[in-house]
N, C-alpha and C positions, 0 to 999 in steps of 0.2 A: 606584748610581743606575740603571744600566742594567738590573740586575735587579729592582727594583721597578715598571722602566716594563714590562716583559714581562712581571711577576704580576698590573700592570691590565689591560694588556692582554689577557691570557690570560680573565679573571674580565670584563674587557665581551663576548668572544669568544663567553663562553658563555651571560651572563644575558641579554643584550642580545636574539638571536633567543628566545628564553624569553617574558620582557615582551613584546615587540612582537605576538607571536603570541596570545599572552593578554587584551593591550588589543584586538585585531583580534576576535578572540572571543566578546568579551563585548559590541563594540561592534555586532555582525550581531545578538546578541542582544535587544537592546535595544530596534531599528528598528520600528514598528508593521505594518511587512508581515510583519514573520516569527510569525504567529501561528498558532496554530492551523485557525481557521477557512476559512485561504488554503491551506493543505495539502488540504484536504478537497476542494477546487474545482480540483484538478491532476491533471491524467493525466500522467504518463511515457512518455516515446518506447517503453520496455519492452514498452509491453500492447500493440502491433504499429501505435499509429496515433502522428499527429506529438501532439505536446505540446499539450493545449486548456486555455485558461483563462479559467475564465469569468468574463462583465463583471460589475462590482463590485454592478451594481444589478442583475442578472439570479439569482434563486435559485432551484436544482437541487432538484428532490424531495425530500424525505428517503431514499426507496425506490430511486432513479437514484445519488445518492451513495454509500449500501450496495452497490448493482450494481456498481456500477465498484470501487469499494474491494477487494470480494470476487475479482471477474475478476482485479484485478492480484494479489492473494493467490494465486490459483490460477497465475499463470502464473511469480509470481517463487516459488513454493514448492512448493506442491500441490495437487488437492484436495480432500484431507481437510482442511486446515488452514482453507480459507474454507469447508467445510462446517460444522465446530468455531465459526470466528465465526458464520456465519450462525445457528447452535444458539443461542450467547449473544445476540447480538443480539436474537433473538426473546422470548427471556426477560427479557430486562430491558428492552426496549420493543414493549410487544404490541399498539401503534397499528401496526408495521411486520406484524404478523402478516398477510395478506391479500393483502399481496406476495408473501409467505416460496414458493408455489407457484409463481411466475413467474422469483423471480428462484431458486431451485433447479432449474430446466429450464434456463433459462440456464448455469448452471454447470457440468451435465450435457454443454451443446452444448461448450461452450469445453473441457473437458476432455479432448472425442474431439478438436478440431483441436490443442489441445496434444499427443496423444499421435499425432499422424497419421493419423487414423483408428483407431486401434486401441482399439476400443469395451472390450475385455476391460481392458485396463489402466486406462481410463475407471473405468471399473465397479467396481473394486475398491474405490476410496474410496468408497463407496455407505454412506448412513449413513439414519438413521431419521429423519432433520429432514423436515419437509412434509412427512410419508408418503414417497410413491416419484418425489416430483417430479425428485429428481437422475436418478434411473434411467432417467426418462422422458425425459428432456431427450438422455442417452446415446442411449436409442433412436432418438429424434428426428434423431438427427445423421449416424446408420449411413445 
């Protein structure tokens, strides 16, 4: 008997944090705030300012959302990497096209103060999107 009660209990020991984790899971999932649309409307403490989120009735540009999107691409990765999206982006929505100048000088500026100043390593991720907007924006920041 006593070894039966130590192979249940061994077996809830181990399913038991399993399930609970699982049902805890699925149930964040499910909640109508965790959607996508509320992702898109969040900065992160990362991209160097406090956490903003904006009110539920107040809606952000499409061109301001990409901004920020991109900026934080750049700073949690690199970049080339938001220059790569801002590439896609363009091409698959070419109402944002008219931006694509603005916000590639942008990206340009944020890349010289992610690298300290150091225009040369800016530079290098220098890609053919907008023409020489990123280049410019590097220059811009020297």
């Amino acid at each position: 008997m006593n070894s039966a009660a130590r192979r249940i209990g061994r077996t809830l020991a181990l399913v038991l944090p399993v399930v609970l984790v699982l049902s805890g899971t699925l149930a964040v999932t499910r909640v109508p705030w965790a959607s996508q649309a509320a992702d898109s409307q969040v900065l992160t403490a990362s991209s160097g300012t406090a956490a903003i989120k904006a009110h539920p009735q107040t809606r952000r540009a499409p061109q301001d959302v990409l901004r920020d999107r991109l900026l934080l691409d750049l700073q949690e990765k690199d970049p080339g990497v938001a220059l790569t999206h801002l590439q896609k982006v363009m091409n698959t929505r070419p109402s944002l096209a008219k931006y694509c100048t603005s916000i590639a000088s942008s990206l340009g500026r944020a890349a010289v103060q992610k690298y300290g100043g150091a225009a040369h390593r800016a530079q290098r991720f220098s890609r053919p999107v907008c023409d020489t907007s990123f280049a410019t924006g590097v220059a811009a920041a020297q």
